[in-house]
VOGU-3710 file (C-alpha; in Angstrom, 3 decimals, decimal comma):
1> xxxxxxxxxx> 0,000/0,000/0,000  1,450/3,659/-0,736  2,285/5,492/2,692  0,081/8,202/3,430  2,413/10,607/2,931  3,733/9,904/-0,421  -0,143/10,218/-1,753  -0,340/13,310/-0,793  3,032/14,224/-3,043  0,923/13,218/-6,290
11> xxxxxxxxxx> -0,968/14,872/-8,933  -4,164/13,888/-9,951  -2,517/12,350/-13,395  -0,362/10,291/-10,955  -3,383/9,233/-8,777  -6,446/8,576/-11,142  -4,962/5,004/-12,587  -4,367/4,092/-9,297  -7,619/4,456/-7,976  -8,961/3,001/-11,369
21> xxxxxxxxxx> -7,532/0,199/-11,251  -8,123/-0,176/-6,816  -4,434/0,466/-6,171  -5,201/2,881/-3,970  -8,601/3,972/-2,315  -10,059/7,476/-2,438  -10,314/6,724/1,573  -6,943/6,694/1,167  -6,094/9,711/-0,360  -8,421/11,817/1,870
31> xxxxxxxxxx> -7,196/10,387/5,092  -3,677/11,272/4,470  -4,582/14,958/3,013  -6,967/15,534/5,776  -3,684/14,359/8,541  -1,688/16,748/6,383  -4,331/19,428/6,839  -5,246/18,571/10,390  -0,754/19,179/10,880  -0,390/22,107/9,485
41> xxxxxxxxxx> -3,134/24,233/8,582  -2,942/26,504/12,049  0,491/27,320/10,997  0,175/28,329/6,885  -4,261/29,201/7,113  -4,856/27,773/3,529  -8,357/26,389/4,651  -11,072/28,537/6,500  -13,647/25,765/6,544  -12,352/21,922/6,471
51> xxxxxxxxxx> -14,972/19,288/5,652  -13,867/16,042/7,169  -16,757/14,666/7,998  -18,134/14,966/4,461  -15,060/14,241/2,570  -14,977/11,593/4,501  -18,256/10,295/3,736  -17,835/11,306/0,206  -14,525/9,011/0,133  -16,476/6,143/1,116
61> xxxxxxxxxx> -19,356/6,332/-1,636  -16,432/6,778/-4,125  -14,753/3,696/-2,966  -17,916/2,057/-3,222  -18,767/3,097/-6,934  -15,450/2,177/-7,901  -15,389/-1,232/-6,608  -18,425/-1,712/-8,457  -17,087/-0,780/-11,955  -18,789/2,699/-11,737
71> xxxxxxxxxx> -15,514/4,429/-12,420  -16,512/8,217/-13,572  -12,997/9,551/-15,071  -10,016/11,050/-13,671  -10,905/13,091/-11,437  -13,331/10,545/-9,666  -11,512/10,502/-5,767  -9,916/12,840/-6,060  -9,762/15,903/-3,450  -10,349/19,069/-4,450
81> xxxxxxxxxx> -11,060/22,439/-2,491  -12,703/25,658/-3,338  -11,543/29,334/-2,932  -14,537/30,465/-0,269  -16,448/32,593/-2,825  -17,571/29,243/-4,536  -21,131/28,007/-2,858  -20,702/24,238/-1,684  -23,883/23,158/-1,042  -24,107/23,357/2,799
91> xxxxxxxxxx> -20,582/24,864/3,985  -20,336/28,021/4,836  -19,269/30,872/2,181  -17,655/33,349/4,217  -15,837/35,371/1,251  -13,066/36,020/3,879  -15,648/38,443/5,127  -16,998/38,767/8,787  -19,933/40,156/6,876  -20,582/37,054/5,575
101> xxxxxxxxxx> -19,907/34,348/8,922  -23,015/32,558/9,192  -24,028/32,293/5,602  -24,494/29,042/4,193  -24,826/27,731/0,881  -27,972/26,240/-0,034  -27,081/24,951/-3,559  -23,309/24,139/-5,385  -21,673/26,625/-7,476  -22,062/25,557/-11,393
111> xxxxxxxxxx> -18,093/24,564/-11,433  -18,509/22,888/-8,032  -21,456/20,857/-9,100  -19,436/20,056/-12,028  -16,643/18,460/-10,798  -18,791/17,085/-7,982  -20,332/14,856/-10,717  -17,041/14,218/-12,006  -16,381/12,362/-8,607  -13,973/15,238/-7,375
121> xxxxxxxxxx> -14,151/15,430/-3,161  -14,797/18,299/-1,500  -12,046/18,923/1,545  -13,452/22,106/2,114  -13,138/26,060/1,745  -9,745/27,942/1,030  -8,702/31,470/2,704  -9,025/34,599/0,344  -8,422/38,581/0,213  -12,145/39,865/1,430
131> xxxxxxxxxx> -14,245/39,713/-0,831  -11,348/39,053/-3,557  -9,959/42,058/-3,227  -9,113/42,992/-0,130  -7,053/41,876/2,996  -7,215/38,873/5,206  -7,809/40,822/8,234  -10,919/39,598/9,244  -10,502/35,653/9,444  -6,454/35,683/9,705
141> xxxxxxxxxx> -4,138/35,131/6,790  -2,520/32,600/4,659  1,330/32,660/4,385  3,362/31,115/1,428  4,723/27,913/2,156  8,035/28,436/0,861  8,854/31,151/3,729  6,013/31,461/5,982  6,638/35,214/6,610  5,989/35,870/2,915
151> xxxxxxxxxx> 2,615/36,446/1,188  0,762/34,105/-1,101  -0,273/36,595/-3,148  -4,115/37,208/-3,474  -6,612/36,690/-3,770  -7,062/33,112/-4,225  -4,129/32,978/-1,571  -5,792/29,607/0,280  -5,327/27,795/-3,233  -2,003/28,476/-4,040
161> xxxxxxxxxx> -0,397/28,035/-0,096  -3,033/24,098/-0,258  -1,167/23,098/-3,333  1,883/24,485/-2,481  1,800/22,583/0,825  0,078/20,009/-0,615  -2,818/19,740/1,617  -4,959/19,053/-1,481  -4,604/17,536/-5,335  -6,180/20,112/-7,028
171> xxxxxxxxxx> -8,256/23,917/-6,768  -10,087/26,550/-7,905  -8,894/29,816/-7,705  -10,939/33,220/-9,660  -9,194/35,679/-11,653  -10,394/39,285/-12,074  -6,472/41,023/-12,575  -4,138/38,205/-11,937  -5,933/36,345/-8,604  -5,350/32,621/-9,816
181> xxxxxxxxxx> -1,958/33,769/-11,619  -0,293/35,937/-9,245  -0,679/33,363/-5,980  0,524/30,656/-8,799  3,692/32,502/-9,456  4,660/33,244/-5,081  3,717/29,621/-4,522  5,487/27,686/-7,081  1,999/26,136/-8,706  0,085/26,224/-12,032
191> xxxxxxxxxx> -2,984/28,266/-12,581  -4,705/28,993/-15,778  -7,490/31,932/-16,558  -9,744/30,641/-19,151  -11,339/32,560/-22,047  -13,841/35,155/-20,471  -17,030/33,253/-20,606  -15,493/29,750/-20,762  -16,228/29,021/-17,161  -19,656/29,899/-15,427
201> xxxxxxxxxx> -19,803/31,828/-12,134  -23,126/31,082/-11,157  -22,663/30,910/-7,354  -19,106/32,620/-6,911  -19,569/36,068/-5,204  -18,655/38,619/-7,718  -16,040/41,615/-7,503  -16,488/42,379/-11,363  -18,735/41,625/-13,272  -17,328/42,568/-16,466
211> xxxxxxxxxx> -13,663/40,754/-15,601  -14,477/37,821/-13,509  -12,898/34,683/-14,959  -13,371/31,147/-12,725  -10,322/28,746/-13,585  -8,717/25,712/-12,161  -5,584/26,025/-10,125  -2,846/22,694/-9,440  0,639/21,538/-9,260  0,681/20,327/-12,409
221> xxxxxxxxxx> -0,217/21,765/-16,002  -1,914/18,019/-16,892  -4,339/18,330/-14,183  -5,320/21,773/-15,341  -6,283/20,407/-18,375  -8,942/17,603/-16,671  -9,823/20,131/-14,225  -10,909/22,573/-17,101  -12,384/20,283/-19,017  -14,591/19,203/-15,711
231> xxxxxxxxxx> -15,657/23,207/-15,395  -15,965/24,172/-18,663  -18,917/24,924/-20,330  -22,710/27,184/-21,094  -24,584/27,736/-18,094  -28,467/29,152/-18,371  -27,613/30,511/-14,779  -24,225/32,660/-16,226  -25,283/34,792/-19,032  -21,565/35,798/-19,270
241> xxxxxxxxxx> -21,061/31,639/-20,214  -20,289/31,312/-23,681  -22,386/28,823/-25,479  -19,017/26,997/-27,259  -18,238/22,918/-27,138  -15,467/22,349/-24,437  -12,292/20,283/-26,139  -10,926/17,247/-24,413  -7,981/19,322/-22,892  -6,038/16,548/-22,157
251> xxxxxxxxxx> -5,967/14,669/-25,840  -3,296/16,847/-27,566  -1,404/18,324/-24,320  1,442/15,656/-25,155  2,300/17,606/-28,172  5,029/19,847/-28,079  6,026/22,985/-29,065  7,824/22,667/-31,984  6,721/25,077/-34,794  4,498/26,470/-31,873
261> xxxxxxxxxx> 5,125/30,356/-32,354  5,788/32,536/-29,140  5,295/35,936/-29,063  8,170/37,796/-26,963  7,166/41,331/-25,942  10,127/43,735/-25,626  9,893/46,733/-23,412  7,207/47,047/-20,424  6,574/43,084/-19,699  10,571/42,539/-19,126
271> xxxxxxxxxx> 12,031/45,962/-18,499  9,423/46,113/-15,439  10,518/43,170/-13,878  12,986/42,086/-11,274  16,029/40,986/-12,580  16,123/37,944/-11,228  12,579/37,476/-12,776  13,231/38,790/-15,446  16,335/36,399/-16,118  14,627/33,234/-15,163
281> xxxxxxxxxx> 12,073/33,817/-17,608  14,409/34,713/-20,315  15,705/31,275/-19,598  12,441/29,642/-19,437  11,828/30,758/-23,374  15,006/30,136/-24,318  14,029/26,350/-23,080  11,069/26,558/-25,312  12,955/27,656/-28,345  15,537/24,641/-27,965
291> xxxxxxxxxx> 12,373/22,660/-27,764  11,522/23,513/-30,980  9,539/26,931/-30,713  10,150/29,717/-33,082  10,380/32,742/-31,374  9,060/36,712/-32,513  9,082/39,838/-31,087  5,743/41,151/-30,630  4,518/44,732/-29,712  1,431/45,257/-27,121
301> xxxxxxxxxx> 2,248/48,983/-26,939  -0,595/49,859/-24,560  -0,129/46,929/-22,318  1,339/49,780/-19,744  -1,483/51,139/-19,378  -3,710/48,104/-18,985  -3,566/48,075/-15,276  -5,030/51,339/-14,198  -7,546/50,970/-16,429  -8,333/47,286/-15,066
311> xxxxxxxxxx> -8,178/48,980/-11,634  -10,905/51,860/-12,929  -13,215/48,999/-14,148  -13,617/46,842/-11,626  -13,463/47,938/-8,829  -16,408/50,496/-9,829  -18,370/47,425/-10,520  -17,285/46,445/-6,892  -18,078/49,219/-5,730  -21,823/48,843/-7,120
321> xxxxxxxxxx> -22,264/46,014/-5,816  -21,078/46,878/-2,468  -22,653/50,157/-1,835  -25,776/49,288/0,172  -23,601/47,437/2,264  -20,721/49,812/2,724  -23,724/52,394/3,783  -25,207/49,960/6,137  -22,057/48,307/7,549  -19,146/50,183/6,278
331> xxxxxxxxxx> -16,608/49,391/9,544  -17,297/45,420/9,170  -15,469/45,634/6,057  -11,746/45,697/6,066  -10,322/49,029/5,883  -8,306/47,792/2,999  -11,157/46,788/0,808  -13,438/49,893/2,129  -10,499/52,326/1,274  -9,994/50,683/-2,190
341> xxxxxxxxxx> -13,220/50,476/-3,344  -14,848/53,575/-1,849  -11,821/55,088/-3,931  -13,278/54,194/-7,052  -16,440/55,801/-6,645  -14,877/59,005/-6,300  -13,330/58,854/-10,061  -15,368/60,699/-12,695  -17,496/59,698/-15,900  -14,721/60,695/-18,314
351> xxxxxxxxxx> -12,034/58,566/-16,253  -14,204/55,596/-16,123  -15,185/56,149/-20,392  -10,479/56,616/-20,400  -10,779/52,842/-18,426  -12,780/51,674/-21,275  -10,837/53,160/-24,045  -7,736/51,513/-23,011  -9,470/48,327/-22,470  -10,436/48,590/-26,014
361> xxxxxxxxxx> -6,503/49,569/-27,181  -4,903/46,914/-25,271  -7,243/44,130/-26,733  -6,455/45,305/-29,884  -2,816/45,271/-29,380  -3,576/40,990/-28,243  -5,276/41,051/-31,000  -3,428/41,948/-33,773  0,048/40,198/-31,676  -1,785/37,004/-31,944
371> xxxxxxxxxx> -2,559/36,980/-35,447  1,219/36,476/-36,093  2,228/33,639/-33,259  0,500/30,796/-31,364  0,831/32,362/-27,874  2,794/35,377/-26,229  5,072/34,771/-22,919  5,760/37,112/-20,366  6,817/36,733/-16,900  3,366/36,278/-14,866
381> xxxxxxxxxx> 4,764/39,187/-12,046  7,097/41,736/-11,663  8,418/40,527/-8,268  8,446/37,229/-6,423  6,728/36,381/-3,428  7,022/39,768/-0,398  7,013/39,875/3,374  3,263/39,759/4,240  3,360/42,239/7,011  4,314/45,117/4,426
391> xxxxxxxxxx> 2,835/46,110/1,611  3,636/45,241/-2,533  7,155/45,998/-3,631  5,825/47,236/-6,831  2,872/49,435/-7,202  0,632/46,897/-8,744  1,628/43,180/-8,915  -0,735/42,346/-11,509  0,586/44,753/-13,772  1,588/41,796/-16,046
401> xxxxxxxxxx> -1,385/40,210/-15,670  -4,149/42,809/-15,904  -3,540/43,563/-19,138  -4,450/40,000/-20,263  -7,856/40,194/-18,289  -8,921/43,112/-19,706  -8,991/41,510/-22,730  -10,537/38,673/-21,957  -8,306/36,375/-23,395  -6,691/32,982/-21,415
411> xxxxxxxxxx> -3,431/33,155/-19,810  -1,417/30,343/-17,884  1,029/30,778/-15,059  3,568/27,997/-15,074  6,668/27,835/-12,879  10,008/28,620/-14,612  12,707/29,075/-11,843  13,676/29,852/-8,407  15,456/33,683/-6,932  18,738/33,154/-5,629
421> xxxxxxxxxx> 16,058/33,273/-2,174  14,261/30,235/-3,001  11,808/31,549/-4,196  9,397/30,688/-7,436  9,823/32,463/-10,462  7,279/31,849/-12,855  6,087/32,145/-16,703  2,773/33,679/-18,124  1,719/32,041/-21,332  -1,023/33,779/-22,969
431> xxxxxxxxxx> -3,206/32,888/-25,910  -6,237/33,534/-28,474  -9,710/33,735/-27,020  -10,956/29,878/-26,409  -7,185/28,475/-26,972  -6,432/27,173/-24,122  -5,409/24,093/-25,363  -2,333/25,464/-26,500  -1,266/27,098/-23,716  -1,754/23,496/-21,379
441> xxxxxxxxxx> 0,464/22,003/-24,498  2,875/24,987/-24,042  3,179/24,474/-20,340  3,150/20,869/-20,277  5,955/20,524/-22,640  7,717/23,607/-20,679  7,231/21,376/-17,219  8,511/18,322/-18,139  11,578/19,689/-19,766  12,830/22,269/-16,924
451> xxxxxxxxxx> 11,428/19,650/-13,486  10,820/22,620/-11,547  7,243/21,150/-10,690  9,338/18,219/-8,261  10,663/20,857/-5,716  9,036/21,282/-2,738  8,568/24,300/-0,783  9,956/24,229/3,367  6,888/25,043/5,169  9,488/27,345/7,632
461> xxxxxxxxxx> 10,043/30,992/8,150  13,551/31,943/6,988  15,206/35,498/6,706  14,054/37,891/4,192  16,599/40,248/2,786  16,158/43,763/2,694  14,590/45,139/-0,049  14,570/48,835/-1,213  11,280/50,485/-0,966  9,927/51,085/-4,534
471> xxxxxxxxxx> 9,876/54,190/-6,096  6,253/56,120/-5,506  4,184/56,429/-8,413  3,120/59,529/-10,072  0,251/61,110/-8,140  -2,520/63,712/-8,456  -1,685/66,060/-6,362  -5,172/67,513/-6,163  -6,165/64,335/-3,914  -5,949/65,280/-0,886
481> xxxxxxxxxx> -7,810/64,288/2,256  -9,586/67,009/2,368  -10,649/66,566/-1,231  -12,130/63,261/-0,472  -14,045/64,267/2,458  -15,438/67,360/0,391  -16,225/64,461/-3,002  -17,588/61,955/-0,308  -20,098/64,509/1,317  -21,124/65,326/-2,024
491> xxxxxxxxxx> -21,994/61,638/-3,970  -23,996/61,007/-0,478  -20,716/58,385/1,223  -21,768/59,423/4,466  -19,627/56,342/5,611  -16,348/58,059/4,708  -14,714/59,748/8,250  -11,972/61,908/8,899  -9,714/58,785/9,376  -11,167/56,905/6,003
501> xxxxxxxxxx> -9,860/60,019/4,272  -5,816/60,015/3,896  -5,798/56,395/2,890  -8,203/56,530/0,436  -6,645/59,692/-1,014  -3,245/57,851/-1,046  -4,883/54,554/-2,989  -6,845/57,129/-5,713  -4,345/59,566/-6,332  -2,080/57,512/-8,122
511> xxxxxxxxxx> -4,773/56,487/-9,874  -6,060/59,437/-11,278  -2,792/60,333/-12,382  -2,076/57,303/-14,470  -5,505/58,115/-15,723  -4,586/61,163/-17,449  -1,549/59,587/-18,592  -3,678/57,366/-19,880  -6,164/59,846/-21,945  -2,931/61,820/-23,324
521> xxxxxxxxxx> -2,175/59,049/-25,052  -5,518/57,806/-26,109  -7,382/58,832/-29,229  -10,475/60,707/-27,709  -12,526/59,192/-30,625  -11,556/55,846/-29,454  -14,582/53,663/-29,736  -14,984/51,976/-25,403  -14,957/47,840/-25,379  -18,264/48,155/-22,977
531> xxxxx> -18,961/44,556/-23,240  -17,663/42,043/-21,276  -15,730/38,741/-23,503  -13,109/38,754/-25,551  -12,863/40,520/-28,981
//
């Protein structure tokens, strides 16, 4: 019989033939995560809610079917946990929010009820940023298993520090800027954003409408692909689901890349990053090339400006669809996600119509990039993993991935190297609009080539060097406090105090600033992308 402890080392690839053929029992499998979990999850806080008692049931009638030649597929045993904005049918849904302790879901998210029929077990709920976006104030944080006193990144921070530590097989993460990609790169796992519209959200609390991508999260790129696959598809209760047949994932991922073209953006995606990032990832495509991938240089020349403009867009639909409550129960909130999104509501008509411009430029620029090359590689972010009691090196870490959101299109974060720290490194692949297939053969091939997907992360705090504080960005200087008491008073945000004031000037100024960066380099005739999907 395997030892517990070596299950909990596999991927789902590694474990489906052995339950299929009774090797190993999906009793098994959940008793030795659930020991792993029960170990060590005071210490990193992946899981808010655990589900023994129902895995554990769960395990038993999956056994059972088994046994009896009732076999559902590869992903039938196997354990699988959900970033806590996904409704499990009778777990709590907490959103990382106090506002939300207590709720309880009464019906499965679509993707949940998905994979449940695909025979995946539920181990439970993972942490998150409030409400996606926020902090983890209210319900304590997650740390990154590779140094405990760093950050996971955000905000589907309980997913990447559960696969990381492996206290489950395989997650779900969401994606609005770079939340399945960015806590891929700081914990050394895979995550892929689908196509916008290629997995419904029906039951996952929203932070944007317009931007909200569900995706699969996992050690490895192969059990991306069944996970996907599993998720995929319309949904009567989504109407942002695209009605499109969802490929077998996993038949061509064996592939290769050669005569694959890659796409390799000079300027903001590389001269942005950390050197060490930006070296490891030079390696990483140099890897691809002596696999047989022809290289080009592409240009996505308003890529730069992609982030503010992500910023602008949704967090004014977050801030819609929080308002009632932030006027009701504003100081339950964290003050990060209060001071963020009350922020937003302060911009102006014209800013938010700039947003849309650029989201219309920079998924042109994909656009037209893509016509010329399979898929375009970039490093996923700028820095890797920071201490989690301070605040982002950089002033946005998702400024390499909220460009690719904006345009809907799907991107994969794949692990490509380590810092001289020990700490991941990892490549963004990013493709045409319902592609993804390529991208799981691109990262696939990448991963078996380079083995970066066998280290393991220490589960231990460890020194962090000293790191200069970044430069500040360019700010408006008409933001001041008093300026946002004065614009608060005036759009009715009677919630906003003398103390809400100078942090939520400091979060918009910058901002604004960008913003009219932003619209000096816009046409003004520039037709908005106000639809949600990509182009």
């Amino acid at each position: 019989m395997t030892e517990p402890t070596e299950l909990t080392e596999l991927s789902a690839i590694e474990l489906a033939p052995l339950i299929r053929t009774r090797a190993v029992s999906p009793v098994e499998i959940v008793e030795a995560t659930l020991a792993r979990i029960d170990a060590m999850n005071a210490r990193l806080g992946a899981y808010l809610h655990v589900a023994a008692d129902e895995a554990r049931a769960a395990a038993r009638v999956a056994e059972g079917e088994v046994r009896a030649g009732g076999y559902r597929g590869p992903l039938h045993g196997i354990p699988v946990a959900y970033k806590d904005i996904y409704d499990v049918a009778g777990l709590p849904t907490t959103a990382g929010s106090k506002l939300r302790v207590g709720h309880v879901a009464a019906e499965d998210a679509t993707a949940v009820g998905r994979l449940r029929r695909a025979g995946a077990i539920c181990l439970g709920k993972l942490n998150t940023f409030e409400f996606a976006s926020g902090g983890m104030d209210s319900l304590g944080p997650a740390r990154n298993p590779w140094n405990t006193r760093l950050s996971p990144g955000g905000s589907s921070s309980g997913s990447g520090c559960a696969l990381a530590a492996r206290l489950v097989t395989v997650a779900t993460g969401t994606d609005t800027g770079g939340s399945i990609r960015v806590p891929a790169s700081f914990c050394g796992v895979t995550g892929l954003k689908p196509t916008y519209g290629r997995v419904s959200r029906a039951g996952v609390v929203p932070l944007s409408w317009s931007l909200d991508h569900a995706g699969p999260m996992a050690r490895r790129v192969g059990d991306l692909a069944w996970l996907l696959g599993a998720m995929a598809g319309p949904d009567p209760r989504d109407p942002g689901a695209a009605d499109r047949d969802v490929p077998d994932y996993a038949a061509g991922i064996e592939g290769g890349v050669r005569g694959l073209r890659l796409g390799v953006p000079e300027g903001f995606f590389f001269e942005d990053a950390a050197p060490e990032v930006r070296a490891a990832v030079r390696v990483a495509v140099a890897r691809l090339a002596d696999l047989g991938a022809e290289l080009h240089e592409v240009s996505l020349p308003h890529a730069a400006l992609g982030p503010v403009a992500s910023w602008t867009l949704a967090y004014s639909e977050a801030f819609a669809f929080h308002r009632a409550s932030f006027l009701a129960r504003a100081r339950d909130y964290t003050a990060t996600f209060l001071h963020k999104i009350t922020a937003s509501a302060l911009l102006t008509a014209p800013e938010r119509v700039t947003a849309a411009q650029v989201r219309r430029r920079v998924a042109d620029d994909f656009r037209t990039a893509l016509r010329g090359v399979d898929a375009i590689v970039t490093p996923t972010t700028p820095q890797p993993a920071y201490p989690a009691d301070r605040s982002s090196p950089a002033w946005n870490m998702g400024i390499f991935t909220r460009p690719v959101s904006l345009a809907g299109l799907p991107a994969l974060a794949v692990p490509c190297g380590f810092t001289g720290a020990g700490l991941p490194v990892s490549l963004q692949v990013v493709g045409r609009a319902w592609d993804e297939a390529t991208l799981l053969r691109i990262g696939h091939a990448y991963e078996q080539a380079a083995g970066w997907a066998v280290r393991r992360p220490s589960m231990a705090e460890a020194p962090i060097a000293a790191v200069a504080p970044p430069a500040p960005p360019p700010c408006d200087p008409a933001v001041t406090p008093e300026w946002v008491l004065a614009m608060a008073r005036l759009t009715g945000l009677a919630y906003v105090t003398e103390d809400d004031a100078p942090a939520i000037a400091a979060v918009l100024a910058p901002v604004r600033a960008q913003l009219a960066l932003a619209r000096e380099r816009i046409d003004a005739g520039t037709d908005p992308l106000d639809r949600a999907g990509p182009l």
